[in-house]
gemmi code that builds the backbone of each chain (N, CA, C; Angstrom):
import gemmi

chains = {
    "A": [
        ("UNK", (0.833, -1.201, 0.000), (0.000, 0.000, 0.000), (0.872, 1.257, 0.000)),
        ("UNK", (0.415, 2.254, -0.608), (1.148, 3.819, -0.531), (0.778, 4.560, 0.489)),
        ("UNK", (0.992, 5.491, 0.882), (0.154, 6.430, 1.593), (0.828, 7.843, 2.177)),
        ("UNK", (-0.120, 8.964, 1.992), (0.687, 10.092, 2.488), (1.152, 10.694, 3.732)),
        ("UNK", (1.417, 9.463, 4.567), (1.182, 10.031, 5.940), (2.331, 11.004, 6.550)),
        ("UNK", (3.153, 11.096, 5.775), (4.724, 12.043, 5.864), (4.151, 13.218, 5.574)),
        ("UNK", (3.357, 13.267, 4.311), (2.613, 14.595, 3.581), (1.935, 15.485, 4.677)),
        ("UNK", (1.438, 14.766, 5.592), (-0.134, 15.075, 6.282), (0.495, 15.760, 7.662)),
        ("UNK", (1.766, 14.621, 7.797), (2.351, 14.951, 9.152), (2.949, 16.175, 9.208)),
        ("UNK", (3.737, 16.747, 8.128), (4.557, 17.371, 7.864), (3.602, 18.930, 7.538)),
        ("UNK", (2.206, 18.744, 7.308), (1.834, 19.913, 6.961), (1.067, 20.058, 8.634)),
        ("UNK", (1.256, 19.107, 9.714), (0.624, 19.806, 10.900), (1.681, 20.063, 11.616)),
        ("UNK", (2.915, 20.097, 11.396), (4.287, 20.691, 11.660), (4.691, 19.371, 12.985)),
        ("UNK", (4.099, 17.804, 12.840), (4.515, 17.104, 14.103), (5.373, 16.323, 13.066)),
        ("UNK", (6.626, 16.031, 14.070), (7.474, 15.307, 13.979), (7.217, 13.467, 14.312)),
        ("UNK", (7.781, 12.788, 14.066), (7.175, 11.182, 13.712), (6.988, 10.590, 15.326)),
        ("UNK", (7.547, 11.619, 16.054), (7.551, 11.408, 17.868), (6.166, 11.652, 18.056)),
        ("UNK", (5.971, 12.709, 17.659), (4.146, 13.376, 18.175), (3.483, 12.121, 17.530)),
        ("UNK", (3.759, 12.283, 16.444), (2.523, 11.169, 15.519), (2.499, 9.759, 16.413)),
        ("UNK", (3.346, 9.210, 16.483), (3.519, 8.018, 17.855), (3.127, 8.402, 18.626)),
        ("UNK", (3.250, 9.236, 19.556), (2.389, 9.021, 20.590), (0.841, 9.506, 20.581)),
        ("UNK", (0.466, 10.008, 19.528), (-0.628, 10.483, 19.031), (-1.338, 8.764, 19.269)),
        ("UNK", (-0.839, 8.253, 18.215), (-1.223, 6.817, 17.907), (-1.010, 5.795, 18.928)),
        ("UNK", (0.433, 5.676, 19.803), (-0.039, 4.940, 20.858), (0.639, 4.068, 20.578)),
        ("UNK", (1.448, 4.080, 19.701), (2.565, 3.038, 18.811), (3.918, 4.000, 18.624)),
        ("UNK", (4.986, 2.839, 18.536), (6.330, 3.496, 18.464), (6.902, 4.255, 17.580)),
        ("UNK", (7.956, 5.235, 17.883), (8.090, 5.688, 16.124), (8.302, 5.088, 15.410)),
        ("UNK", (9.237, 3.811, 15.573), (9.798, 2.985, 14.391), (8.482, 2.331, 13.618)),
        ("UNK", (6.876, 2.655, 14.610), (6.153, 1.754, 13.940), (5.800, 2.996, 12.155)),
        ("UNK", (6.058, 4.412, 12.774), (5.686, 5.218, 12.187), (6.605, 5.481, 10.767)),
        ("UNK", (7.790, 5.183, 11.579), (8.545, 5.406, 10.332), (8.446, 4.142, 8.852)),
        ("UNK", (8.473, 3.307, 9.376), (8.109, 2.011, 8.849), (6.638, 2.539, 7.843)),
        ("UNK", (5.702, 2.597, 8.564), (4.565, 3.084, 7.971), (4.648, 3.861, 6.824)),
        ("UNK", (5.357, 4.964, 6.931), (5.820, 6.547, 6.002), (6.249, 6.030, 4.955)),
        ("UNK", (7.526, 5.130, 5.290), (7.906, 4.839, 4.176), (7.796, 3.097, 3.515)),
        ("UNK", (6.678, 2.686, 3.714), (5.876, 1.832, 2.887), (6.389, -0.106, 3.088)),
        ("UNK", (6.906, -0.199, 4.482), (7.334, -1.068, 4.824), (6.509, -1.928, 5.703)),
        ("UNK", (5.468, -1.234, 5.839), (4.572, -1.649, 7.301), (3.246, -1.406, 6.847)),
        ("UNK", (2.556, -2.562, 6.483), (0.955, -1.950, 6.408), (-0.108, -1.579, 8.189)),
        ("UNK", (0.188, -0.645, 8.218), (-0.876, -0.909, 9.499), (-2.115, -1.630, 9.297)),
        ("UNK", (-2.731, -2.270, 10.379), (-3.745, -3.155, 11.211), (-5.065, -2.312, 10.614)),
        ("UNK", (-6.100, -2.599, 10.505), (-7.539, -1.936, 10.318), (-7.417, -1.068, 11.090)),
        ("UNK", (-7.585, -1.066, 12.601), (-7.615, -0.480, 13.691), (-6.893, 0.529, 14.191)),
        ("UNK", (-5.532, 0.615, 13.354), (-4.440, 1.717, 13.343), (-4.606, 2.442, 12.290)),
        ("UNK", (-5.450, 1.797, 11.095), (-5.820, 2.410, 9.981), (-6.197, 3.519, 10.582)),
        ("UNK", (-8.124, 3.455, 10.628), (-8.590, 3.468, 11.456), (-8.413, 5.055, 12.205)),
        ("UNK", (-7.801, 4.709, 13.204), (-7.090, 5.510, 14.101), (-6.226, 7.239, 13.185)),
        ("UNK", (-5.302, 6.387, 12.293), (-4.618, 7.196, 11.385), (-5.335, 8.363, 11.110)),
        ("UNK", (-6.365, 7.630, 10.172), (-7.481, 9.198, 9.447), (-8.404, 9.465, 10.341)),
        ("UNK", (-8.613, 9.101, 11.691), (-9.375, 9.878, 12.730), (-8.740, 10.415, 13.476)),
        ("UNK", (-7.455, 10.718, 13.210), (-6.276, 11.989, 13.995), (-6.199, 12.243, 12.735)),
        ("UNK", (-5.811, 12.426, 11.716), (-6.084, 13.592, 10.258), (-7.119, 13.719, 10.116)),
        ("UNK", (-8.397, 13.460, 10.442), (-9.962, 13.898, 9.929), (-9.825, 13.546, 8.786)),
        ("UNK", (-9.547, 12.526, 7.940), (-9.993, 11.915, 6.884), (-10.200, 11.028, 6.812)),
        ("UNK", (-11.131, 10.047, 5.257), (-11.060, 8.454, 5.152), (-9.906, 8.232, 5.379)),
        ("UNK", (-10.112, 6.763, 5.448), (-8.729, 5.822, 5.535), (-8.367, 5.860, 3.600)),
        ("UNK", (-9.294, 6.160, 2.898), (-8.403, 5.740, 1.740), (-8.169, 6.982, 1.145)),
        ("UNK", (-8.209, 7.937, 1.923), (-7.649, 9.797, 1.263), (-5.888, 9.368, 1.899)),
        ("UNK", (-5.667, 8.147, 2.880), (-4.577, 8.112, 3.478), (-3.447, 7.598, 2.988)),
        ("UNK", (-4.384, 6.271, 2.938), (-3.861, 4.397, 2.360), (-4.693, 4.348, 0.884)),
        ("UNK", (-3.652, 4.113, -0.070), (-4.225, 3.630, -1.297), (-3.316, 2.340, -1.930)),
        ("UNK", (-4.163, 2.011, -2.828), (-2.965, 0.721, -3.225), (-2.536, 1.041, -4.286)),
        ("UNK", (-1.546, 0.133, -4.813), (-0.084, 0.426, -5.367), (-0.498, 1.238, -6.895)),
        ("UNK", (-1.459, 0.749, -7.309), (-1.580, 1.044, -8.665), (-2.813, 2.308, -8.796)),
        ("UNK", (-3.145, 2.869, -7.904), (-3.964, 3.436, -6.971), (-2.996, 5.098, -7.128)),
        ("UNK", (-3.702, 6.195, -8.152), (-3.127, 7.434, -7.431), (-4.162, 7.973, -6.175)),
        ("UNK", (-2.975, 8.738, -5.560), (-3.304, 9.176, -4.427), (-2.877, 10.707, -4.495)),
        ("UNK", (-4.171, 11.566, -4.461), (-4.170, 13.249, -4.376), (-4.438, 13.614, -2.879)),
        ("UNK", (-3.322, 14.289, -2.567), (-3.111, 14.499, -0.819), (-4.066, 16.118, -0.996)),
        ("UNK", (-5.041, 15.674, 0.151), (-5.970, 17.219, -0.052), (-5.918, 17.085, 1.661)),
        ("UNK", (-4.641, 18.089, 1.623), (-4.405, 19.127, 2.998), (-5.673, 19.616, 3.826)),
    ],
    "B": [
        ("UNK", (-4.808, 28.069, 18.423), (-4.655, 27.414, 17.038), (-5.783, 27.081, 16.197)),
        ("UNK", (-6.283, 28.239, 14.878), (-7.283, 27.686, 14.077), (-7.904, 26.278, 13.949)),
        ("UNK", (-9.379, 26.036, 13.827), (-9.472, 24.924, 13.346), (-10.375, 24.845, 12.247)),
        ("UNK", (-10.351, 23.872, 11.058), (-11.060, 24.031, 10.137), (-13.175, 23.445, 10.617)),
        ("UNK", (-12.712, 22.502, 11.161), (-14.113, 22.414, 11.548), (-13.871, 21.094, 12.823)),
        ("UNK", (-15.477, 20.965, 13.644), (-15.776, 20.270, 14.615), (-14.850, 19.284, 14.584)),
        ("UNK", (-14.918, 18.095, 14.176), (-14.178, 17.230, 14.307), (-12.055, 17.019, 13.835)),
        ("UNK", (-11.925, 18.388, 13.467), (-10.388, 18.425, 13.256), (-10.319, 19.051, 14.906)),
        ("UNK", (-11.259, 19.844, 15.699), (-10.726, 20.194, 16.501), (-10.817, 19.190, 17.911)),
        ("UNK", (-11.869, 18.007, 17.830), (-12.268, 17.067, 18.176), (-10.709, 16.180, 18.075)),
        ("UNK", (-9.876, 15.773, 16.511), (-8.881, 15.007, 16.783), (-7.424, 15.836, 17.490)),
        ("UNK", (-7.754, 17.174, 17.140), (-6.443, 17.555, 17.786), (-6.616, 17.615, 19.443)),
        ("UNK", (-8.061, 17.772, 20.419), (-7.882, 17.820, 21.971), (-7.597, 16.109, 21.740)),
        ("UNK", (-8.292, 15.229, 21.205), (-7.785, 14.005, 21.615), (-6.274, 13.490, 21.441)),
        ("UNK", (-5.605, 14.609, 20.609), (-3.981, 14.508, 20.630), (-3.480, 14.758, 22.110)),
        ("UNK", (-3.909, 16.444, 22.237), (-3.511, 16.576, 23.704), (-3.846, 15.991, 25.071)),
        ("UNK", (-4.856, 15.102, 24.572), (-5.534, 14.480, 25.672), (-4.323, 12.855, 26.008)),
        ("UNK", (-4.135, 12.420, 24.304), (-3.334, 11.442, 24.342), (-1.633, 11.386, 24.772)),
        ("UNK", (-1.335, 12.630, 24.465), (-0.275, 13.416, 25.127), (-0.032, 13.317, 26.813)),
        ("UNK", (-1.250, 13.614, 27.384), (-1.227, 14.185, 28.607), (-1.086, 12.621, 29.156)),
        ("UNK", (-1.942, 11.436, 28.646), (-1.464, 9.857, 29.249), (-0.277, 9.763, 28.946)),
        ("UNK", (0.139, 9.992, 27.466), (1.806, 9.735, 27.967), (2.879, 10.110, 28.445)),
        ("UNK", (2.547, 11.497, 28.844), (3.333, 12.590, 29.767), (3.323, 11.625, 31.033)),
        ("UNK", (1.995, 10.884, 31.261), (1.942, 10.045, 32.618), (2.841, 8.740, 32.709)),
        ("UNK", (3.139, 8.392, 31.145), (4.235, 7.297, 31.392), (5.286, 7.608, 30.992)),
        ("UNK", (5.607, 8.511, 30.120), (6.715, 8.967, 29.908), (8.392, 8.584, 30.537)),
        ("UNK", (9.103, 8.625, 30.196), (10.360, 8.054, 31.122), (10.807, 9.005, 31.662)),
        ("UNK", (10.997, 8.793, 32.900), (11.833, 9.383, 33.571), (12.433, 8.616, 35.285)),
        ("UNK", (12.940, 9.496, 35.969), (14.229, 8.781, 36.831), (13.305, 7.789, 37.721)),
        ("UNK", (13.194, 6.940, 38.052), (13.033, 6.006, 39.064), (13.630, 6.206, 40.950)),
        ("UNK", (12.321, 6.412, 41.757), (13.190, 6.719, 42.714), (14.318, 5.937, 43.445)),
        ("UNK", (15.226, 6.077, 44.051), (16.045, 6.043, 44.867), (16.033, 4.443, 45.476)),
        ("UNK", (15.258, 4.773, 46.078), (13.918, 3.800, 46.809), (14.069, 2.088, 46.093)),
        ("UNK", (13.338, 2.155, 44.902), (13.230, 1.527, 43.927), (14.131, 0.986, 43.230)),
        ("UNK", (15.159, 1.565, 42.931), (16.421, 0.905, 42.844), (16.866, -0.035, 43.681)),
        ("UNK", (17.150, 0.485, 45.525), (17.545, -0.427, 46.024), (16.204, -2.080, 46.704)),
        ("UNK", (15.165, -1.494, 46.084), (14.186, -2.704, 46.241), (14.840, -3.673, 45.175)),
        ("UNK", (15.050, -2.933, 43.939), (15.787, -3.707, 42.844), (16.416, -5.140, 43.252)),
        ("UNK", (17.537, -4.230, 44.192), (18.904, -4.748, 44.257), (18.710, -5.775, 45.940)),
        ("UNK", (17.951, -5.056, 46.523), (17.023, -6.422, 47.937), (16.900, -7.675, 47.076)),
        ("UNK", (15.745, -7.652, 45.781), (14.979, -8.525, 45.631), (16.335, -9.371, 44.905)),
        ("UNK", (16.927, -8.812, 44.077), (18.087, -9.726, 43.231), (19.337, -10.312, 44.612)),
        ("UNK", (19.184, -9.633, 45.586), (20.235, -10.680, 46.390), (19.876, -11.417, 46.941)),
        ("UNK", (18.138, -11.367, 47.643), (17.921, -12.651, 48.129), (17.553, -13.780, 47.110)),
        ("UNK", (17.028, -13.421, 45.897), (17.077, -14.815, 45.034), (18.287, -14.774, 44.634)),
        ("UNK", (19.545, -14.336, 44.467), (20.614, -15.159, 44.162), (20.935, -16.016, 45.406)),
        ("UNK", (20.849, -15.378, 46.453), (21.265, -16.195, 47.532), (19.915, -17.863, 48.012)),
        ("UNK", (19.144, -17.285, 47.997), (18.168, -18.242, 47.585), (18.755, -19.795, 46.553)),
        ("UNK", (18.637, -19.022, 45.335), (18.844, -19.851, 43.252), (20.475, -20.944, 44.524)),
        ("UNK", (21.553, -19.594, 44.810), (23.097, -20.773, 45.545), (22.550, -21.094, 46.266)),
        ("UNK", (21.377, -21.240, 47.429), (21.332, -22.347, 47.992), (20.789, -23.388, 47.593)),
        ("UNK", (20.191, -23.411, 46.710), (19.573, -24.696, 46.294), (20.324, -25.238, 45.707)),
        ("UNK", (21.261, -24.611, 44.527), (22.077, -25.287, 44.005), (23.358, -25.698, 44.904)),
        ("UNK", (24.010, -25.577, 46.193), (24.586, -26.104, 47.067), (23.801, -27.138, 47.808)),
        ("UNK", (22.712, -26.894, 48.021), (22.506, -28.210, 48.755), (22.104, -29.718, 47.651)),
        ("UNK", (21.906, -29.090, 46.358), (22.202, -30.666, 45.448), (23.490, -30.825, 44.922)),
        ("UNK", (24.529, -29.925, 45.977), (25.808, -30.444, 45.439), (27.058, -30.405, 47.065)),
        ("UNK", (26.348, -31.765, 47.849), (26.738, -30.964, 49.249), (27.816, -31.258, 49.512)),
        ("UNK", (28.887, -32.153, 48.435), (30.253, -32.302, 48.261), (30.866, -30.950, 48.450)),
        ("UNK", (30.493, -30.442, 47.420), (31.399, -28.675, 47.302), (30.511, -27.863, 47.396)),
        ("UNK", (30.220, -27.954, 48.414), (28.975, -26.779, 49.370), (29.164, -25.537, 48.512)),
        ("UNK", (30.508, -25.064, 49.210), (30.748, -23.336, 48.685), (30.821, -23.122, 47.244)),
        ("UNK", (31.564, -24.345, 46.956), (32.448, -23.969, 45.226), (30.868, -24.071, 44.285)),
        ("UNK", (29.698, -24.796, 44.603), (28.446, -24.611, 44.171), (27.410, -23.667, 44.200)),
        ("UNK", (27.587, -23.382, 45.601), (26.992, -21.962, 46.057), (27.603, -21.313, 44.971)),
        ("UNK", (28.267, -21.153, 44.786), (29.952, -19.528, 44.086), (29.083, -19.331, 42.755)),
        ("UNK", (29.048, -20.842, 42.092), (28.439, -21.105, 41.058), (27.315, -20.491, 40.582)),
        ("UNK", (26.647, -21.237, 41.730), (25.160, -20.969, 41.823), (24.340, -19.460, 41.643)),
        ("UNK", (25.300, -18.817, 42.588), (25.329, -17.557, 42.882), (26.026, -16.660, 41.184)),
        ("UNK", (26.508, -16.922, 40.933), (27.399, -16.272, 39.518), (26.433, -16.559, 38.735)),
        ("UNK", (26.124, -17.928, 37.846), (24.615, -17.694, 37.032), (23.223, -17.224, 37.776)),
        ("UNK", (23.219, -17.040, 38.802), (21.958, -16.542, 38.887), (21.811, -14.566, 39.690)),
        ("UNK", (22.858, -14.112, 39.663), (23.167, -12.265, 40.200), (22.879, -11.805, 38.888)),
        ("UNK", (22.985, -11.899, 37.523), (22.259, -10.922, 36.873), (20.924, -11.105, 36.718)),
        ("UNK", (20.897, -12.438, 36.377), (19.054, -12.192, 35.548), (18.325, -11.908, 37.397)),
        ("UNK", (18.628, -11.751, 38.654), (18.150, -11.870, 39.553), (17.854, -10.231, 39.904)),
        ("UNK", (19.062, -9.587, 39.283), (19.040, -8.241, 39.689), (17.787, -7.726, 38.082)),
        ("UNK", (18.073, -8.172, 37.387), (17.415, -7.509, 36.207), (15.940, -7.931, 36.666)),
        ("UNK", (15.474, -9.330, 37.149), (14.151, -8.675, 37.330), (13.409, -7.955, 38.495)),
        ("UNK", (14.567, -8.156, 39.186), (14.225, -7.134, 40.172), (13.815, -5.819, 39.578)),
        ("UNK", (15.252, -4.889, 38.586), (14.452, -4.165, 38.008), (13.746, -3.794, 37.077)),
        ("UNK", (13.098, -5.393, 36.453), (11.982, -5.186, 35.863), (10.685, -4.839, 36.988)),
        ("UNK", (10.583, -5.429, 37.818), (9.481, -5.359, 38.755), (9.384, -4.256, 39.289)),
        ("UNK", (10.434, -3.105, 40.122), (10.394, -2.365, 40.609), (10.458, -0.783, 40.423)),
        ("UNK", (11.891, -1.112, 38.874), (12.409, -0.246, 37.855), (11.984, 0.872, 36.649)),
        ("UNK", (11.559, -0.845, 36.002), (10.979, -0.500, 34.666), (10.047, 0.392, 34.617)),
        ("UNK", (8.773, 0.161, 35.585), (7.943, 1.295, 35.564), (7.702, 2.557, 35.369)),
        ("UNK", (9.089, 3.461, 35.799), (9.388, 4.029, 35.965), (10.144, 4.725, 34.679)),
        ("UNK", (11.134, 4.293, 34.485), (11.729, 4.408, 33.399), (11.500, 3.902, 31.839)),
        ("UNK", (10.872, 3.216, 31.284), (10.184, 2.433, 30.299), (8.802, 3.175, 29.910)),
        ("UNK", (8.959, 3.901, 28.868), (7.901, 4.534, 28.541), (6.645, 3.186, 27.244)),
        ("UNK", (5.348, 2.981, 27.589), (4.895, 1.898, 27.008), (4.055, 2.449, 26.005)),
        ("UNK", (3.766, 2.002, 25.333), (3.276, 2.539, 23.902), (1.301, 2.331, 24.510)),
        ("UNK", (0.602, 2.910, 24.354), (-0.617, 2.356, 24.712), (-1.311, 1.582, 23.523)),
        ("UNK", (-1.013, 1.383, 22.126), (-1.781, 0.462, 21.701), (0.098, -0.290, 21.166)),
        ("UNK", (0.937, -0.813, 22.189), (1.455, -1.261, 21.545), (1.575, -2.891, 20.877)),
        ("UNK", (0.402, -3.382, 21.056), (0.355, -4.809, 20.289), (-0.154, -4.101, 18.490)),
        ("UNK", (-0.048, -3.135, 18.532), (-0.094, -2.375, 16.618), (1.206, -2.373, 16.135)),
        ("UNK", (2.527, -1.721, 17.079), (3.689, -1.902, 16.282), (4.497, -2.854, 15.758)),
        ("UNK", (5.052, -2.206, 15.415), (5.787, -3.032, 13.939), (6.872, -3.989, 14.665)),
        ("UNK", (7.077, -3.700, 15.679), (8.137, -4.505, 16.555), (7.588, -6.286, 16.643)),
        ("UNK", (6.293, -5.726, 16.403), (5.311, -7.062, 17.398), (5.584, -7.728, 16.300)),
        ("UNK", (5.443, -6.582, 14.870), (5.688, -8.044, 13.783), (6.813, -8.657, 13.420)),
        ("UNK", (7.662, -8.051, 13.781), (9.284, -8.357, 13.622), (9.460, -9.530, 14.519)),
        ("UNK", (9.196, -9.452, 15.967), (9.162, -10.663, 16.612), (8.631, -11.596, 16.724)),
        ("UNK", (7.456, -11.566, 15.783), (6.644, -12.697, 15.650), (7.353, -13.753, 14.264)),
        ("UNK", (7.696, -12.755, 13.220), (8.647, -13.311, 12.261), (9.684, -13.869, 12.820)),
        ("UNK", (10.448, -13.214, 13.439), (11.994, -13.713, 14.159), (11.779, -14.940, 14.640)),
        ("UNK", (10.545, -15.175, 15.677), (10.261, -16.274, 16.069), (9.814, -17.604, 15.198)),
        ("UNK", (8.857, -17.261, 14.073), (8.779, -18.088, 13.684), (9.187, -18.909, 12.419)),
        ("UNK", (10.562, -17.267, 12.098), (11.595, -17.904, 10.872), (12.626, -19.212, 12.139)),
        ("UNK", (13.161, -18.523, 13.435), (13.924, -19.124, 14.230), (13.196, -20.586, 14.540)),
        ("UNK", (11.940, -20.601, 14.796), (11.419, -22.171, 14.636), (11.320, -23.525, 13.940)),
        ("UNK", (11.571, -22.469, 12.660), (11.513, -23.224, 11.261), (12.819, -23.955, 11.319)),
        ("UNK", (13.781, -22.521, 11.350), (14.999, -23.322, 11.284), (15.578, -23.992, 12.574)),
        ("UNK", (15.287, -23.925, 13.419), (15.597, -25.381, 14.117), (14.766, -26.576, 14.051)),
        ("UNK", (13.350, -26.701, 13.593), (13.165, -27.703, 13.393), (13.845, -28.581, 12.290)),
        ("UNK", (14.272, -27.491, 11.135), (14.903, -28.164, 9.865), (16.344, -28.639, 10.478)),
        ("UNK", (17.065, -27.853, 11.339), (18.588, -28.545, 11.753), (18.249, -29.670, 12.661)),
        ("UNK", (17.194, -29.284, 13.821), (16.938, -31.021, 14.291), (16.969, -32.106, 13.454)),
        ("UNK", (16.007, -31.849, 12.416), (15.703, -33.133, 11.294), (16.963, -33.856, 10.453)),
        ("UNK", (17.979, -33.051, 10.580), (19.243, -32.710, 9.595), (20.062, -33.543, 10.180)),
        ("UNK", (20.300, -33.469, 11.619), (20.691, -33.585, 12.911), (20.493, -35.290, 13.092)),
        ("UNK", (19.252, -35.832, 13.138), (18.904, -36.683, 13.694), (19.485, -37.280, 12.565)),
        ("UNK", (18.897, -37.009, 10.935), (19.405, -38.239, 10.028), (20.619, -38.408, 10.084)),
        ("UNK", (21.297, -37.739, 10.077), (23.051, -37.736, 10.041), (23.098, -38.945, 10.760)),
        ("UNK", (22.870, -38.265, 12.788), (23.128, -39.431, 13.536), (22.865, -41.097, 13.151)),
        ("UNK", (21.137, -40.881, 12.623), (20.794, -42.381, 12.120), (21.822, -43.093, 11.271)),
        ("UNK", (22.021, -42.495, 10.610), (22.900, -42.365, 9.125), (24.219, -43.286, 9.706)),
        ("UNK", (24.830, -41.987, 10.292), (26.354, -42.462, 10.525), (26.152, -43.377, 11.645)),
        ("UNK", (25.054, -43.528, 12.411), (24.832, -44.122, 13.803), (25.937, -44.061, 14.765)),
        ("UNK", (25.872, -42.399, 14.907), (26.908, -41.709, 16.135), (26.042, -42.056, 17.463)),
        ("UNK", (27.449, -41.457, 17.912), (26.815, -41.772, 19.843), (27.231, -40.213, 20.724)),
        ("UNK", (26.078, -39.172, 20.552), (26.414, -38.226, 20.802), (26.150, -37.864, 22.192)),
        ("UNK", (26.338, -37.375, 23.435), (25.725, -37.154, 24.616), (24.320, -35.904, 24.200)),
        ("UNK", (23.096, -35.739, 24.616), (22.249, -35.354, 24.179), (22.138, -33.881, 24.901)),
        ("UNK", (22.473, -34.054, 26.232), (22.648, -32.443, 27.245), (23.333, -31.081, 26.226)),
        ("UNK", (24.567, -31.628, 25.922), (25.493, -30.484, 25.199), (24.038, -29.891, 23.809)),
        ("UNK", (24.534, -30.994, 23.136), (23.661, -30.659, 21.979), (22.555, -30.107, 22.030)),
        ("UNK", (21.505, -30.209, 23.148), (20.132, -29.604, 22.962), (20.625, -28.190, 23.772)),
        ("UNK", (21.569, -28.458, 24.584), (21.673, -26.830, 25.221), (22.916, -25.663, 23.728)),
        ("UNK", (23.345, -26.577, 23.137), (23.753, -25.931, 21.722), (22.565, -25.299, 21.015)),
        ("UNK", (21.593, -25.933, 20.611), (20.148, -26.116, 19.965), (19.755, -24.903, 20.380)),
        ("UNK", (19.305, -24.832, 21.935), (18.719, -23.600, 22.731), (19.831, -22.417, 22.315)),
        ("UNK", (20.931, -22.246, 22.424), (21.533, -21.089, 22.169), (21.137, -20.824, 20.572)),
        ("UNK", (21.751, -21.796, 19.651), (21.213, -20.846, 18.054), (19.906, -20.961, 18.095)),
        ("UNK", (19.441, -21.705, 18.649), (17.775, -20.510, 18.427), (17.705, -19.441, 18.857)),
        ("UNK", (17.926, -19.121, 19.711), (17.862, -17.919, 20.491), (19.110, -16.689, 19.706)),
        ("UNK", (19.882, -17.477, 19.397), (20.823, -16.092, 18.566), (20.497, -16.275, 16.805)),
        ("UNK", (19.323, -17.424, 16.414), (18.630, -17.074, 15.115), (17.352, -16.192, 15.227)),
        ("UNK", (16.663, -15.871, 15.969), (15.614, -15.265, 16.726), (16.363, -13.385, 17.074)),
        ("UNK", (17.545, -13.849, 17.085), (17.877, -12.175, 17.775), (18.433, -11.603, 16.257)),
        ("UNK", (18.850, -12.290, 15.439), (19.502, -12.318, 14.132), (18.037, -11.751, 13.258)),
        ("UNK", (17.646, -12.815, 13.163), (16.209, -12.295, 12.763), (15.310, -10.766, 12.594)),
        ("UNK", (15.255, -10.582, 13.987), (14.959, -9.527, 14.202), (15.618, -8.112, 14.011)),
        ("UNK", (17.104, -8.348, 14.056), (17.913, -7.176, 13.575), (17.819, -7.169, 12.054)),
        ("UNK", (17.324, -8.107, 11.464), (17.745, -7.882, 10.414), (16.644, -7.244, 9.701)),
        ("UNK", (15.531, -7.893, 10.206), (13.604, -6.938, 10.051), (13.566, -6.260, 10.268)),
        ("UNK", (14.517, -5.325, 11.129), (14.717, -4.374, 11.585), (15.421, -3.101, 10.940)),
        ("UNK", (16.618, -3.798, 10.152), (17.440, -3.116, 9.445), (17.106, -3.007, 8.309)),
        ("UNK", (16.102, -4.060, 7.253), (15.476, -3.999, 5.861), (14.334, -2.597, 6.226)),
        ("UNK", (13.451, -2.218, 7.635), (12.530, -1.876, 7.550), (12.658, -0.278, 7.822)),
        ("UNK", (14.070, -0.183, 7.914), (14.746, 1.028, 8.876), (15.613, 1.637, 7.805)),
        ("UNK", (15.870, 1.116, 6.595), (16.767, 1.804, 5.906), (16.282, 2.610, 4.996)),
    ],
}
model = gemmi.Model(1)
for chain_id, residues in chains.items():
    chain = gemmi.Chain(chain_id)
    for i, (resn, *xyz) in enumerate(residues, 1):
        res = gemmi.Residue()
        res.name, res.seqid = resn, gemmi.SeqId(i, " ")
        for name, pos in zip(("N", "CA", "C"), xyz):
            atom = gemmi.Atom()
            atom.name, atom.element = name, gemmi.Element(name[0])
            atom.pos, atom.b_iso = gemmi.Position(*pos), 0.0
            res.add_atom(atom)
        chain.add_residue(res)
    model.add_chain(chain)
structure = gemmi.Structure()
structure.add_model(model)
structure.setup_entities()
């Protein structure tokens, strides 16, 4: 899966520390995530776009899947 | 700080709200106190772990005790300060059965399973094979160590593909 979550993070000025503990998970889970190594769980999905106020799939899209990041 | 509407301002107090629990676990110093409960609880089970192991060896009382006492003063002190310590200092993730760690060790574990069941199997035919006469203690406590350092291997390495 792709996803903009570096994009999203980066335009609420938190660093991958805030976003972890935002989420409740480690940074490494975050960094992993960002850069496309880690699919998160439904439930962290989930979680993700209900701390950005968006769907899960304005977030997470799949591979062949464009994805338009709307700030 | 602006908000665009109800529910962006809804996820950002539940940031600060989620903040403020982990400000509550957050790491920091462990008292004083707590340390030396640490270090109580790890000397009476070492002294405890050498006596038992001296009295099933009541030939060399002391030189067993010594023993006894030497493998069992770290892991005795460490859970001491796991029990008393950690709390304190060990900041815990609140949903951490989500991170990525959990999956790394679940892999580690069950690439490290695989492959000792495949070297047991490897292991045994040989013996059948050549029909050696091996003592079985050494070897399975061999067994237990590379699992345990294919398991730690493992994980650095899920670690290092997922980190670079």
């Amino acid at each position: 899966m792709r996803n903009n979550l570096a994009e999203r993070r980066l335009d609420r000025q938190w660093t991958q520390a805030d976003l972890a503990r935002a989420l409740g998970v480690s940074r490494q889970t975050v960094i992993s995530i960002e850069r496309g190594r880690f699919d998160p769980s439904l439930p962290l999905a989930f979680l993700i776009a209900q701390t950005f106020g968006c769907r899960i799939e304005d977030v997470f899209t799949s591979e062949n899947t464009t994805l338009i990041h709307r700030p | 700080m602006l908000y665009v509407n109800a529910e962006e301002y809804s996820v950002s107090r539940k940031m600060r709200e989620d903040r403020i629990v982990n400000d509550q676990t957050a790491k920091r110093p462990a008292p004083v106190v707590h340390h030396l409960l640490a270090i109580a609880f790890g000397t009476i089970l070492t002294i405890a772990v050498s006596l038992v192991v001296a009295a099933s060896n009541s030939d060399d009382f002391w030189l067993a005790a010594g023993i006894g006492a030497l493998c069992a003063a770290y892991p005795s002190v460490s859970l001491g300060a796991w029990i008393f310590v950690s709390n304190h200092t060990v900041t815990r993730d609140l949903r951490g059965e989500e991170s990525v760690e959990l999956i790394w060790m679940k892999q580690a574990a069950s690439g490290a399973f695989l492959d000792v069941l495949i070297a047991t199997l490897a292991v045994t035919v040989v013996l059948m094979i050549g029909r050696f006469d091996v003592d079985a203690l050494p070897v399975l406590l061999i067994l237990i160590g590379l699992s345990a350092a294919d398991a730690g291997l493992r994980y650095l390495v899920s670690r290092y593909r997922a980190m670079r």
